[in-house]
C-alpha positions in Angstrom: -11.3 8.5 6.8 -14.4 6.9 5.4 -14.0 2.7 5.1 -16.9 1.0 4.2 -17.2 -3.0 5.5 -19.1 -6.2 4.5 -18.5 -8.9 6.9 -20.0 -12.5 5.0 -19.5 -15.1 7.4 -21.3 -17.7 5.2 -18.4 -20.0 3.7 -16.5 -18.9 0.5 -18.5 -19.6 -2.5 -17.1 -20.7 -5.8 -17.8 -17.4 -7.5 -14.0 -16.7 -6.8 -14.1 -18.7 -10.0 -14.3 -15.4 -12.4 -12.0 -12.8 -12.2 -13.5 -9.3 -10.9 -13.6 -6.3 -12.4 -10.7 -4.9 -10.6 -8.6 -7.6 -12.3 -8.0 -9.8 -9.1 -7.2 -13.5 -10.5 -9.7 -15.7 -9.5 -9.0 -17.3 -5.9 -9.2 -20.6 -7.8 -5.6 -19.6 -9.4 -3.3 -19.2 -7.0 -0.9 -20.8 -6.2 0.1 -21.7 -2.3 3.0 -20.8 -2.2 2.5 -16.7 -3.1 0.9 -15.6 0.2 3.6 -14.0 2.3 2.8 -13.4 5.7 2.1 -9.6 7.1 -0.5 -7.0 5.2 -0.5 -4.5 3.1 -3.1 -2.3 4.8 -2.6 0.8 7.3 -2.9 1.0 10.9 -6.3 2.5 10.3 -7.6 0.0 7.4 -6.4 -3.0 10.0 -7.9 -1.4 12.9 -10.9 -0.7 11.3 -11.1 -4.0 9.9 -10.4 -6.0 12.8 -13.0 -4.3 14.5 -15.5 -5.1 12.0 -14.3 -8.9 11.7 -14.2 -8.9 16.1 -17.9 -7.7 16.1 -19.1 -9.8 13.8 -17.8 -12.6 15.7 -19.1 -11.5 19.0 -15.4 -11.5 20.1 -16.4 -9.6 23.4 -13.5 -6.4 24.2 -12.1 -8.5 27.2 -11.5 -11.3 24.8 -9.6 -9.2 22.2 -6.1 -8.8 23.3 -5.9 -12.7 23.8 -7.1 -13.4 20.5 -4.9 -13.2 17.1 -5.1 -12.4 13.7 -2.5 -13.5 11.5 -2.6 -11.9 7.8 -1.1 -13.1 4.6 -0.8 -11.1 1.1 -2.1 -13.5 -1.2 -2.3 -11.0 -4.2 -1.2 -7.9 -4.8 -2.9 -4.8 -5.9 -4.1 -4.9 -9.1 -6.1 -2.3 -11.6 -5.9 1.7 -12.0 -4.7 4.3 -9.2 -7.6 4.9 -7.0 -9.6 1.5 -8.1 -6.6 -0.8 -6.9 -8.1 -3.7 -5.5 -5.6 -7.0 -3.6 -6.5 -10.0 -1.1 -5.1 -11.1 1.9 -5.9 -14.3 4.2 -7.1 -13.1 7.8 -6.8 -16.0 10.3 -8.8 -15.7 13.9 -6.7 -17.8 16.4 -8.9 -17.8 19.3 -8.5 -20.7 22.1 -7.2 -23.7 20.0 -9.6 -22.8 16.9 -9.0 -20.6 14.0 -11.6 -19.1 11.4 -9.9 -18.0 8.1 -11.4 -15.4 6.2 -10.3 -13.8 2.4 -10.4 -10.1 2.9 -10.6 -7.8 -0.3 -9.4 -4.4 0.4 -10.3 -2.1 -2.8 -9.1 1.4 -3.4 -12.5 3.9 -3.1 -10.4 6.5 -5.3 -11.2 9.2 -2.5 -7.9 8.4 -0.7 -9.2 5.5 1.3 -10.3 2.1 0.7 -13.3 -0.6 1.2 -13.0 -4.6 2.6 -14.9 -7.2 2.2 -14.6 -10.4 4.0 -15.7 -14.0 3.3 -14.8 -17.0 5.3 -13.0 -19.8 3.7 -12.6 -23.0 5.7 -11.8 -23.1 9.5 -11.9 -25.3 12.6 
């Protein structure tokens, strides 16, 4: 399975302001209280993508089981079969700080899909 990743860890810009063409709402226009906690990715899109978001925190291997990752839907797929595109919030809970991150997951339309990560906020 092919699964592309970007991992931005400069803080979330405001370009979240326009939708994208997938038909995502801007990040700017939801609401709090949609994000429902748990994901709507595979086993192999979430290992794949926490192994990209644990590398490009230097979280080392030994580290990894006592660190968490709690995931929230915050929009659902949106847009045509094999272009669906949705977000979800991605919190790193490692020690007594956290990192939150908005990760896109879009449909490649070859039966798998690409993520993108940004970091919004953290501690």
């Amino acid at each position: 399975m092919k699964i592309a990743a970007l991992l931005v860890l400069p803080a979330l810009l405001l370009v979240s302001c326009e939708s994208t063409q997938s038909g995502l709402k801007p990040l700017s226009q939801i609401p709090p209280s949609v994000a429902a906690e748990g994901t709507l990715a595979n086993s192999n899109l979430i290992r794949d993508a926490s192994h990209t978001l644990y590398e490009g925190l230097k979280i080392p291997v030994n580290e990894r089981a006592v660190t968490r990752i709690l995931k929230f839907v915050i929009q659902q797929p949106v847009g045509p079969v094999g272009k669906k595109a949705g977000r979800e919030m991605w919190i790193v809970q490692r020690g007594g700080n956290h990192l939150s991150f908005i990760v896109t997951f879009t449909e490649d339309g070859a039966g798998s899909a690409d993520f993108v990560f940004q970091q919004h906020g953290g501690k």
